[in-house]
SERO-4910 file (N, C-alpha, C, O; in steps of 0.05 Angstrom, whole numbers):
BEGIN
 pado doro    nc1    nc2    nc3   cac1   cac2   cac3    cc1    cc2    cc3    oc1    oc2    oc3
  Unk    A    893   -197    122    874   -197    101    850   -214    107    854   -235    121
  Unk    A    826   -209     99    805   -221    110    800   -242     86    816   -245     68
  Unk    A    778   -254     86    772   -283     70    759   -264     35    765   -271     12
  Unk    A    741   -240     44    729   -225     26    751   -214      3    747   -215    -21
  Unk    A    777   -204     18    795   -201     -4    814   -213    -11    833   -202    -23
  Unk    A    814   -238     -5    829   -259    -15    806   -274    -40    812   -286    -61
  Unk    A    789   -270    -31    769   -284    -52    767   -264    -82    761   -271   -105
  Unk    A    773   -241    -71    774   -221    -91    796   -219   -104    792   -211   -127
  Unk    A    825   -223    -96    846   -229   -111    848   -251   -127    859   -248   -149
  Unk    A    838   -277   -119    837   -293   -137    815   -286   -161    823   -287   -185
  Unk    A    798   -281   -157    775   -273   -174    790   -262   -202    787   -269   -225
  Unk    A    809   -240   -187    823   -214   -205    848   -238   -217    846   -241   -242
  Unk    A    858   -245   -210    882   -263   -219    868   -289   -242    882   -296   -262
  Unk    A    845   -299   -238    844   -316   -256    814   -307   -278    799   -321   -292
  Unk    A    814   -270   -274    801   -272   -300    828   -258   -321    821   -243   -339
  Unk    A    849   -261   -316    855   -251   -345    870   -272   -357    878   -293   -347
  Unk    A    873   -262   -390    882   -276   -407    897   -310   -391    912   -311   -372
  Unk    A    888   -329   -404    899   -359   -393    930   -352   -385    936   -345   -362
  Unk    A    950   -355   -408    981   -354   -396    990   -331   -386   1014   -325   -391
  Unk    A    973   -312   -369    972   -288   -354    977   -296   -333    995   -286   -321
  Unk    A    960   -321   -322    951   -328   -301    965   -338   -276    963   -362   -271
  Unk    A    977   -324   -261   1006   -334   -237    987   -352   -222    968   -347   -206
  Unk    A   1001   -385   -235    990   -415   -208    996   -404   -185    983   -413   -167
  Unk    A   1014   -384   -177   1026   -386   -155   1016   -372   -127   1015   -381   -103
  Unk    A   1008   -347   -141    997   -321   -124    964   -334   -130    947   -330   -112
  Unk    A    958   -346   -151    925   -361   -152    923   -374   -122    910   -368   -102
  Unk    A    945   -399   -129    942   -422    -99    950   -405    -73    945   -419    -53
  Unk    A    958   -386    -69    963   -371    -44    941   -363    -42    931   -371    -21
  Unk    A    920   -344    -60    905   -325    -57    874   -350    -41    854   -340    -30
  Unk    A    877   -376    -43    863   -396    -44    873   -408    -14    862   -428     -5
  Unk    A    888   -398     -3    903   -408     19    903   -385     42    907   -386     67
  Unk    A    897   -364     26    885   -344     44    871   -348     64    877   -352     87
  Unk    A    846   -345     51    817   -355     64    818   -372     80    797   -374     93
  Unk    A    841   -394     86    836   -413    109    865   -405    135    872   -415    156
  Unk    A    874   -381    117    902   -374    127    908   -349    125    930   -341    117
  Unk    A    886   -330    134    889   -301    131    912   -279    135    912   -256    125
  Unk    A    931   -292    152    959   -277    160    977   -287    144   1000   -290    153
  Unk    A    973   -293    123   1005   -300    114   1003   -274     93    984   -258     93
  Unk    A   1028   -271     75   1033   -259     61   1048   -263     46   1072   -265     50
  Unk    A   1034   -267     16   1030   -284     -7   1061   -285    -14   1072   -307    -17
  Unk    A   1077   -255    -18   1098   -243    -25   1116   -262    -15   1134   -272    -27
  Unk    A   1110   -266     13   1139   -286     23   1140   -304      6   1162   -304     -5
  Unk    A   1124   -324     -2   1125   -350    -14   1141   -343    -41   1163   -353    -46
  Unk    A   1132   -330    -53   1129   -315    -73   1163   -313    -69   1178   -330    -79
  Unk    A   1170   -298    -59   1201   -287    -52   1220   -314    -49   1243   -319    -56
  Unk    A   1194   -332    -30   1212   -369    -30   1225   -384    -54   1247   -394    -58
  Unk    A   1200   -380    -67   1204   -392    -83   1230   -377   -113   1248   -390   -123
  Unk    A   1225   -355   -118   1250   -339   -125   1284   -347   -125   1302   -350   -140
  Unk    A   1277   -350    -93   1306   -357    -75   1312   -390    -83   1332   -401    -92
  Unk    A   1289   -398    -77   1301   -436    -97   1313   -430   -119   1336   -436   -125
  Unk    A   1291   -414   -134   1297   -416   -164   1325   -409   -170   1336   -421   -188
  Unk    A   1339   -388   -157   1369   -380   -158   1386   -390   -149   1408   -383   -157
  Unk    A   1383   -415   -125   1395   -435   -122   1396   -454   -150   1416   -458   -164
  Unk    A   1377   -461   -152   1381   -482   -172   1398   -477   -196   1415   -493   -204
  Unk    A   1390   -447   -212   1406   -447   -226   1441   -442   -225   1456   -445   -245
  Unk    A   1449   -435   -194   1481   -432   -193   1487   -461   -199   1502   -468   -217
  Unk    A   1471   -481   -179   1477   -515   -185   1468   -521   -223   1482   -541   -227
  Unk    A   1458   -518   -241   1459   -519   -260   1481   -530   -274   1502   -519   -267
  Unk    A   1485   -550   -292   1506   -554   -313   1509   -537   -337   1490   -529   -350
  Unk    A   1538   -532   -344   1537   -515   -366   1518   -523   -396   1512   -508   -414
  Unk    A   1514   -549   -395   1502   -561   -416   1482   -562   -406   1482   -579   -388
  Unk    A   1451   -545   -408   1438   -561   -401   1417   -570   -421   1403   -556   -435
  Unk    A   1421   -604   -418   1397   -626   -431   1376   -624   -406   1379   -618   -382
  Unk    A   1354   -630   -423   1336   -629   -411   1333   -652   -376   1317   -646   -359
  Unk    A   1354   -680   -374   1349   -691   -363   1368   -686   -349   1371   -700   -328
  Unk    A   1383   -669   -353   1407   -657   -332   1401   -639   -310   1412   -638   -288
  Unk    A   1374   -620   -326   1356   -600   -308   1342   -610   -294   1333   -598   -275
  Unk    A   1335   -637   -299   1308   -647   -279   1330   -655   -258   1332   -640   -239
  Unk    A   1345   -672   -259   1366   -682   -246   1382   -656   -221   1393   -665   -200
  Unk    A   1382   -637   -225   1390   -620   -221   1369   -608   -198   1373   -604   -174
  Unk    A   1342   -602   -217   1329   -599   -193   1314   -614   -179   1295   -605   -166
  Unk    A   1322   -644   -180   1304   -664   -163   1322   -668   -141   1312   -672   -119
  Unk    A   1352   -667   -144   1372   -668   -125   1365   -639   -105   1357   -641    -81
  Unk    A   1369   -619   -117   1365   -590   -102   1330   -597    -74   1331   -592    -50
  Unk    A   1301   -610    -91   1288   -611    -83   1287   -618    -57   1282   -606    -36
  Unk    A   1294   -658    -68   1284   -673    -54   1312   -683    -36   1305   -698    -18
  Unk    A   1340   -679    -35   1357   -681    -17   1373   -663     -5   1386   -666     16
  Unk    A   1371   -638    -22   1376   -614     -3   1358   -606     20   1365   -605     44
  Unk    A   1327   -596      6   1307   -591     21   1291   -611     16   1270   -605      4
  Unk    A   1293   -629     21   1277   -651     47   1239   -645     32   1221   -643     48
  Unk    A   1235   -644      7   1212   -645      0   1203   -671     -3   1219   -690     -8
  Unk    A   1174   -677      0   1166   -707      0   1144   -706    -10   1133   -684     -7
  Unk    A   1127   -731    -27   1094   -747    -28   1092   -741      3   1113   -747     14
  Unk    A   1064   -728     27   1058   -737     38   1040   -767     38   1016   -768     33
  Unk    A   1053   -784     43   1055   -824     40   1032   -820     68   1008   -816     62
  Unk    A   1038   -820     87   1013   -824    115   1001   -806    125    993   -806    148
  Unk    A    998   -783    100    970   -769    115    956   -756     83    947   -733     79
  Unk    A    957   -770     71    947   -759     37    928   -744     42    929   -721     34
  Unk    A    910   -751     52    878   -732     52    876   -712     72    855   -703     79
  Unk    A    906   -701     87    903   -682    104    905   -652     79    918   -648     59
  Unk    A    879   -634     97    876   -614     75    898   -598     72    903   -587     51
  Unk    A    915   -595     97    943   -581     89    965   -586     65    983   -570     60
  Unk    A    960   -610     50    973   -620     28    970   -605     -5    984   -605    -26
  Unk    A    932   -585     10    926   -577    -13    936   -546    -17    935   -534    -39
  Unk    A    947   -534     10    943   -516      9    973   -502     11    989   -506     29
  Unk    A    979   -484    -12   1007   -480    -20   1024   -470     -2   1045   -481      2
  Unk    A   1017   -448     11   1038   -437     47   1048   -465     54   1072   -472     51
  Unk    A   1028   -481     65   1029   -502     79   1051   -527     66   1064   -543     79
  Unk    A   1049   -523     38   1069   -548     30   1089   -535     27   1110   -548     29
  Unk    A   1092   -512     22   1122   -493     25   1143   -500     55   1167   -505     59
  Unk    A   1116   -495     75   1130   -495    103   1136   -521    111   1153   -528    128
  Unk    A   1122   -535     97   1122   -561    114   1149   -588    100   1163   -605    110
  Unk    A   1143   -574     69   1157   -592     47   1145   -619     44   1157   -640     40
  Unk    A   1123   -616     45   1109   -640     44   1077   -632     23   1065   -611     27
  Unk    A   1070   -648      8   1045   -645     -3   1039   -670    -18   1053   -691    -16
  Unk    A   1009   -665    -39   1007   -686    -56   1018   -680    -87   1032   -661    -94
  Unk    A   1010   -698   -100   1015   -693   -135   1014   -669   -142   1033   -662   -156
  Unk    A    997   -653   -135    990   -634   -154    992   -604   -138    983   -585   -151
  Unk    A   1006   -598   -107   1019   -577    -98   1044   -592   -107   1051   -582   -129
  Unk    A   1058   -610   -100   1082   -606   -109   1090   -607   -139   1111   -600   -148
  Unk    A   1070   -615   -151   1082   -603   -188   1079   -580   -180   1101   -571   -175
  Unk    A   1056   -559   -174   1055   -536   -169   1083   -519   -159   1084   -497   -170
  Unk    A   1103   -525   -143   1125   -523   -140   1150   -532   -153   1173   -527   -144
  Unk    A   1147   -544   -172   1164   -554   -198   1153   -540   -219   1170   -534   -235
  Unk    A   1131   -532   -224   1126   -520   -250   1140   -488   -243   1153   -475   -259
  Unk    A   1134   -480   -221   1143   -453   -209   1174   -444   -217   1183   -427   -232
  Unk    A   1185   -462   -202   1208   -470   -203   1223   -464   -235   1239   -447   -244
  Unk    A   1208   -486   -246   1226   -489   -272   1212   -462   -291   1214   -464   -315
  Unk    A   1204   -447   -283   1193   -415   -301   1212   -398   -291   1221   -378   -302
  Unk    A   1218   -406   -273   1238   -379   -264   1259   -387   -271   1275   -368   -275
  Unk    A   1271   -416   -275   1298   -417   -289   1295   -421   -328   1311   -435   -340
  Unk    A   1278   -410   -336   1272   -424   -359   1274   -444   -379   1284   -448   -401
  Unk    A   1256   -460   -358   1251   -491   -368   1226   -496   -371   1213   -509   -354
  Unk    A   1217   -487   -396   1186   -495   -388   1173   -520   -382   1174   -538   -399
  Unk    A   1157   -524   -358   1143   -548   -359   1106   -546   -361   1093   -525   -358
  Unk    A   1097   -572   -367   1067   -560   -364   1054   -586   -348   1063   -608   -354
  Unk    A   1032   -583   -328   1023   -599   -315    998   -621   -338    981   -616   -355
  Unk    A   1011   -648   -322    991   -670   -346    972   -674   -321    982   -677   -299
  Unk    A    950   -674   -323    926   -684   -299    920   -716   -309    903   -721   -326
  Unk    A    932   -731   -301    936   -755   -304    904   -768   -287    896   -755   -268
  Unk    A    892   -787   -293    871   -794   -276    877   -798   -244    897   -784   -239
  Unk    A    870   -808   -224    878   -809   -210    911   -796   -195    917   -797   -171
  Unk    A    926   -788   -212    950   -769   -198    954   -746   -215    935   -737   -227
  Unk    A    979   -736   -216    980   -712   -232   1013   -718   -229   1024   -728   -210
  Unk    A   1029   -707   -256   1048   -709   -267   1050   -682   -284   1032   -668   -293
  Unk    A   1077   -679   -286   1089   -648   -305   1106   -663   -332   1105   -687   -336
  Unk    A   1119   -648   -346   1128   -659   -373   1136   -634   -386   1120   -618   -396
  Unk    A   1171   -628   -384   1186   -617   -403   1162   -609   -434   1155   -629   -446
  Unk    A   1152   -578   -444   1139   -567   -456   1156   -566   -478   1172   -547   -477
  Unk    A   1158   -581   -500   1188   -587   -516   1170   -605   -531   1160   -625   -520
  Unk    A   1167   -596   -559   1155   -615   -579   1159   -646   -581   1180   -654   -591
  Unk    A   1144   -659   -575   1154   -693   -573   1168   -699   -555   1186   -716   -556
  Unk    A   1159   -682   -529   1184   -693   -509   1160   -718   -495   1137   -717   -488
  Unk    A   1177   -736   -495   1164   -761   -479   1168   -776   -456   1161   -799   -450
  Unk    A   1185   -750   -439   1182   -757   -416   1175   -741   -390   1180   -717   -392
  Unk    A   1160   -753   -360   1144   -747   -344   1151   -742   -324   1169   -757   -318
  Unk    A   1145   -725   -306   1158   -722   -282   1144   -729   -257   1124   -715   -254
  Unk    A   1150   -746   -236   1128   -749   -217   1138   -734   -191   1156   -745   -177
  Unk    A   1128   -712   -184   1139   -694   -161   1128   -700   -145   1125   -681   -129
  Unk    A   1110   -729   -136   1102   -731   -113   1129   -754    -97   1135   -756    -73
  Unk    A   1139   -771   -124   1155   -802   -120   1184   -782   -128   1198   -788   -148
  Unk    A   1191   -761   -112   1224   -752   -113   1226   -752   -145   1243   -765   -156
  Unk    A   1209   -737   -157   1212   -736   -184   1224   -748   -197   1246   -741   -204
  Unk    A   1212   -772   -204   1214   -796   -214   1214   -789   -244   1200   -771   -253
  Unk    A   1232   -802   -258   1231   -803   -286   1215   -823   -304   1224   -846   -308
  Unk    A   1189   -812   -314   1178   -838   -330   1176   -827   -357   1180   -805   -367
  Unk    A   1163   -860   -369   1165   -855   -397   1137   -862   -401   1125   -869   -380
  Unk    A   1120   -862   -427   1097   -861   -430   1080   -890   -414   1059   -891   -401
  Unk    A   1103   -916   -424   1088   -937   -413   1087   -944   -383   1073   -961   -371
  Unk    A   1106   -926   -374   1104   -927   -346   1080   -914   -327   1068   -921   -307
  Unk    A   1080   -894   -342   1052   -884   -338   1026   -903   -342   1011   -900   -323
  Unk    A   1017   -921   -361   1011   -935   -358   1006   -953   -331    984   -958   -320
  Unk    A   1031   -961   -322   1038   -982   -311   1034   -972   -287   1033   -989   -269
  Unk    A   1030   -940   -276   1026   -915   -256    992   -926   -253    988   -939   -232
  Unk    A    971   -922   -269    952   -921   -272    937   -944   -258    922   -943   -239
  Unk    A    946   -969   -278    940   -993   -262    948  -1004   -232    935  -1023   -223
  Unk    A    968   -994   -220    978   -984   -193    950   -972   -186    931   -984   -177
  Unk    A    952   -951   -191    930   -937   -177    891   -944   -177    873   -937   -162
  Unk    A    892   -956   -196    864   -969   -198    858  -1004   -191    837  -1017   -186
  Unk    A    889  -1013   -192    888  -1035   -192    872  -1062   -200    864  -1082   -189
  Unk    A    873  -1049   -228    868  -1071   -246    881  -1047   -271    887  -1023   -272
  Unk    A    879  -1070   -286    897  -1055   -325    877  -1045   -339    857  -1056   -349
  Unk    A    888  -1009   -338    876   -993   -354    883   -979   -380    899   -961   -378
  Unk    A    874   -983   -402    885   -978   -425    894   -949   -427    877   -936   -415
  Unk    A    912   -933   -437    924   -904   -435    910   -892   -466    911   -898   -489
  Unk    A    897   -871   -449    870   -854   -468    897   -823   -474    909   -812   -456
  Unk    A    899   -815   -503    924   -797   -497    911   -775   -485    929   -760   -479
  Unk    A    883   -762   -476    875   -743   -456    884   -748   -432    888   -730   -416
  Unk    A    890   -781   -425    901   -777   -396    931   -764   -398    942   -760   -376
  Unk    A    945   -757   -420    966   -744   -415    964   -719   -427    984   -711   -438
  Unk    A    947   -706   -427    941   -680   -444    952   -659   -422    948   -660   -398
  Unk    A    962   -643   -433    967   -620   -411    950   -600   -410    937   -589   -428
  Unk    A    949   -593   -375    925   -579   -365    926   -546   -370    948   -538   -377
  Unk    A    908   -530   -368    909   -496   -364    905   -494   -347    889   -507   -334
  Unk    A    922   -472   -337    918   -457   -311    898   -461   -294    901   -471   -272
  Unk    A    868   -451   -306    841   -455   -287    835   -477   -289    822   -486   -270
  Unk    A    843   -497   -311    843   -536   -305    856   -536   -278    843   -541   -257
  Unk    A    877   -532   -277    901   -537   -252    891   -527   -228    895   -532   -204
  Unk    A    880   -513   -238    870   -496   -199    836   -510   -193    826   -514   -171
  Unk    A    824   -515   -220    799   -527   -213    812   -561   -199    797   -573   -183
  Unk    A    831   -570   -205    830   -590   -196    846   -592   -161    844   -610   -144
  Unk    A    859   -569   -162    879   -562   -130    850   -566   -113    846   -584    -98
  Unk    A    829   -542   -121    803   -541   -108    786   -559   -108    767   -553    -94
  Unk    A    785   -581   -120    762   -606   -131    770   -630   -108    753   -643    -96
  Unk    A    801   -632   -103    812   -635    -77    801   -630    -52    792   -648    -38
  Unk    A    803   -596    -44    798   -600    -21    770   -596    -18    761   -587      4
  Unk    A    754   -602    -38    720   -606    -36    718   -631    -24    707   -632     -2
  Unk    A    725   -652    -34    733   -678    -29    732   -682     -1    714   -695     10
  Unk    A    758   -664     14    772   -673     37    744   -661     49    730   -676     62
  Unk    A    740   -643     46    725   -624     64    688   -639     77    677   -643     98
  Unk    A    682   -644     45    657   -655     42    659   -688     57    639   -699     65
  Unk    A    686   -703     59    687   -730     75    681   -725    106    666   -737    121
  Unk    A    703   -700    111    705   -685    140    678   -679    150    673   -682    174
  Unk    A    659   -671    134    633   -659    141    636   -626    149    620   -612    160
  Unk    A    661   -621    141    655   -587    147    644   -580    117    655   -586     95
  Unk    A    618   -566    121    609   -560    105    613   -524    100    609   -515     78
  Unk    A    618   -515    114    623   -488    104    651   -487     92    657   -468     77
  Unk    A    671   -509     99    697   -505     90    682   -513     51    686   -498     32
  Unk    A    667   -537     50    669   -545     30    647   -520     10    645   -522    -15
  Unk    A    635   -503     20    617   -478     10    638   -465    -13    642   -468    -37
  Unk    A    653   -443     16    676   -437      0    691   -445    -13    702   -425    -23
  Unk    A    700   -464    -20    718   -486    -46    698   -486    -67    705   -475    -88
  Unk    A    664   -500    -64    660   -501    -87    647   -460    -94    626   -460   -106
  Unk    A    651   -450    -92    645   -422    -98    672   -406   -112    672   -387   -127
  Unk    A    694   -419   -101    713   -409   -122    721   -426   -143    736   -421   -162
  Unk    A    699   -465   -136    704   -468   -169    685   -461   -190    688   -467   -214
  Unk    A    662   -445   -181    642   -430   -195    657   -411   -213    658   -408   -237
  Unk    A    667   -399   -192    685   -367   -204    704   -375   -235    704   -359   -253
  Unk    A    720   -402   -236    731   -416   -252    720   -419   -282    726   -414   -305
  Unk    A    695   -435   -264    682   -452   -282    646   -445   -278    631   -461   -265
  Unk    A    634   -419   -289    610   -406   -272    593   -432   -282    573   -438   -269
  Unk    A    597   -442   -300    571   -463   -320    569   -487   -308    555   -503   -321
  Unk    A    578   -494   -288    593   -520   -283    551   -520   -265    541   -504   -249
  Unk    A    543   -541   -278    521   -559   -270    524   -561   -237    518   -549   -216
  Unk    A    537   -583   -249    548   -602   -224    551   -587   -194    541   -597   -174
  Unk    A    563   -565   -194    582   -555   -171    555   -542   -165    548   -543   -142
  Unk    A    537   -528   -185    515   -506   -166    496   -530   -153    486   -522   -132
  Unk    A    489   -557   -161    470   -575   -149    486   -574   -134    478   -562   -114
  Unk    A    519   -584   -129    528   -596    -96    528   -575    -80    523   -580    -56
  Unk    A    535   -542    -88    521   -524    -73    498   -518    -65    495   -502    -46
  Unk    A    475   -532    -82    444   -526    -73    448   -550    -45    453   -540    -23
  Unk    A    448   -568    -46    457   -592    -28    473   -586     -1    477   -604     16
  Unk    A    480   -568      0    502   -562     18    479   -536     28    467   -535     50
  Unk    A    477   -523     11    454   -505     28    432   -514     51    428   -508     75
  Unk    A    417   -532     30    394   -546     46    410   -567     71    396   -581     85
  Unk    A    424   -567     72    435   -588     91    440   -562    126    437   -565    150
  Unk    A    449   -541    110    446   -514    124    420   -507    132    416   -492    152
  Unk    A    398   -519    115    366   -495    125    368   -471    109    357   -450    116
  Unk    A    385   -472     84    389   -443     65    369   -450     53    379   -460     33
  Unk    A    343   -452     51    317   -457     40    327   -453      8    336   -468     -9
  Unk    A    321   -421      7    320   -396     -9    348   -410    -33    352   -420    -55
  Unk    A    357   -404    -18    385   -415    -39    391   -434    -57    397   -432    -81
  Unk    A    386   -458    -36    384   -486    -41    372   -494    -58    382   -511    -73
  Unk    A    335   -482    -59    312   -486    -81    325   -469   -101    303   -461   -109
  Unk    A    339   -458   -113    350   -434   -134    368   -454   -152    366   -459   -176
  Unk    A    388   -465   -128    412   -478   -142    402   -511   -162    408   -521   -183
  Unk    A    380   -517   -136    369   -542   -148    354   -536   -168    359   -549   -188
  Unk    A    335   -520   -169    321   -521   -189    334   -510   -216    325   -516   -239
  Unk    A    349   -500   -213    367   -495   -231    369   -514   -247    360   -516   -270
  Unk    A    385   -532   -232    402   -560   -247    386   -576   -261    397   -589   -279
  Unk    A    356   -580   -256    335   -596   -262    322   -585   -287    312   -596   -306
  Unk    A    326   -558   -279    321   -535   -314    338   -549   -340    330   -558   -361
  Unk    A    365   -548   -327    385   -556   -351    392   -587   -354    403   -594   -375
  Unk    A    385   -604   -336    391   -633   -336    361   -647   -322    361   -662   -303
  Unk    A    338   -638   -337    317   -654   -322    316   -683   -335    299   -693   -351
  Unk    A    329   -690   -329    337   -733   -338    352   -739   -325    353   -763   -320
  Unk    A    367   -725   -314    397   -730   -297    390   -756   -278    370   -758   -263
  Unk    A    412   -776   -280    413   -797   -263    399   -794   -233    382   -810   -224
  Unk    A    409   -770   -219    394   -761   -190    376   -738   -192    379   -720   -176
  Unk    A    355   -739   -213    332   -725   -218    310   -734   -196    297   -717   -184
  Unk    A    307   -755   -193    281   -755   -174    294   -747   -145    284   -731   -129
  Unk    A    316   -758   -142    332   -750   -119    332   -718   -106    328   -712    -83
  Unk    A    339   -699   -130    330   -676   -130    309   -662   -124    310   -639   -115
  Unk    A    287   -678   -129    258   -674   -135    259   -677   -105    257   -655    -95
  Unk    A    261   -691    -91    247   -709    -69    259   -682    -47    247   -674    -27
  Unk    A    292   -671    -59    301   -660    -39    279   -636    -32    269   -635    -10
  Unk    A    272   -616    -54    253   -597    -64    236   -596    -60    227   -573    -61
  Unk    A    214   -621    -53    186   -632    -38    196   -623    -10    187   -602      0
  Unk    A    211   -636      3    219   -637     26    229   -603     32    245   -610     49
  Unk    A    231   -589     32    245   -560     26    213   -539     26    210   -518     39
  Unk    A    198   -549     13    178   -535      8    155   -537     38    136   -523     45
  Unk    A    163   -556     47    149   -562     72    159   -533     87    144   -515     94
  Unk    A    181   -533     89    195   -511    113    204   -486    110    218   -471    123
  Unk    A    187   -482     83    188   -443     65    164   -441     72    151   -420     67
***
């Protein structure tokens, strides 16, 4: 399959109805494009085959902390799933084939593989986009506890999360209850992709980082932000034509914006070479 219809499957997959929306065949169809020979179905079929494992290991009772238990053992000491710990910012972490084969990813492919998981045995979970990490949480009125599928699905409770936070920013951050709000589908995939914009745009491949932010357009078409870092990414190309479109754009709808003159200056400079 080429990059054109992989871009076109996802397109098709995340305009319908929100809880329509398969994370699964989404993050493949997104994994495509940098991985044109795979075939989505196997994963797809992988993941199936866990899921029927897990439930023969199942307890006849199941509480909710018996299922996590259940499948954090199946995960993380049967199949050898892990946090990649020494290579976090490798883009393969983001990309779902890749953490299937490898059993390795970050926060938010391997919830991606726990939320999967627990739909096919019916357990619903729903992903919390936590600031800095990402966490899942048993979909169960007042359930108050978290799952961390990057730390061998760690069991937390609200203040630990907390206590997660300031870890990660290192210094004490007060808990806003949006940081535990649970995400939608195109939240979840805008953030898989917001990722490897990140990785991509540090790397300096800029055509890798084109295509990422163009399918978070497709997501999110309104998104300010993403058409200026695409006008930016053009002109860094010599996409004159483009570049003056995307920028001037942004300056239409945000002419105050913190990097307004910045913009300006890019657009002076641009007009020299049209």
């Amino acid at each position: 399959m080429n990059c054109l219809q992989a871009r076109q499957r996802f397109f098709q997959e995340i305009q319908q109805p929100e809880e329509q929306i398969d994370l699964a065949k989404a993050a493949l169809y997104i994994a495509q494009e940098e991985y044109p020979e795979i075939e989505p179905e196997e994963y797809i079929n992988a993941l199936d085959t866990m899921a029927s494992e897990i439930l023969e290991r199942l307890p006849q009772e199941r509480y909710p902390l018996r299922v996590i238990q259940t499948i954090n053992h199946y995960l993380y000491e049967d199949l050898g799933f892990r946090g990649n710990q020494n290579n976090y910012y490798d883009a393969k972490n983001s990309y779902f084939n890749e953490v299937i084969n490898r059993r390795t990813g970050i926060p938010i492919t391997l919830s991606l593989i726990y939320l999967e998981l627990c739909k096919r045995i019916d357990f619903p979970m729903v992903g919390i986009g936590m600031p800095g990490h990402f966490l899942i949480r048993p979909e169960f009125e007042d359930a108050k506890i978290y799952v961390d599928a990057f730390n061998q699905g760690e069991i937390l409770f609200p203040e630990d999360c907390t206590t997660r936070l300031t870890q990660i920013y290192q210094q004490p951050i007060e808990m806003q209850p949006e940081f535990l709000a649970a995400v939608n589908p195109r939240q979840f995939l805008g953030r898989m992709l917001m990722n490897l914009k990140v990785i991509y745009l540090n790397e300096g491949k800029i055509e890798q980082a084109l295509g990422v932010i163009e399918r978070i357009l497709l997501l999110f078409p309104d998104s300010v932000n993403e058409k200026r870092d695409r006008g930016i990414l053009y002109y860094h190309q010599e996409q004159w034509r483009e570049a003056q479109q995307d920028l001037e754009n942004y300056l239409e709808i945000l002419p105050m914006a913190q990097d307004a003159a910045i913009i300006r200056q890019i657009l002076d400079q641009m007009s020299q070479n049209m």
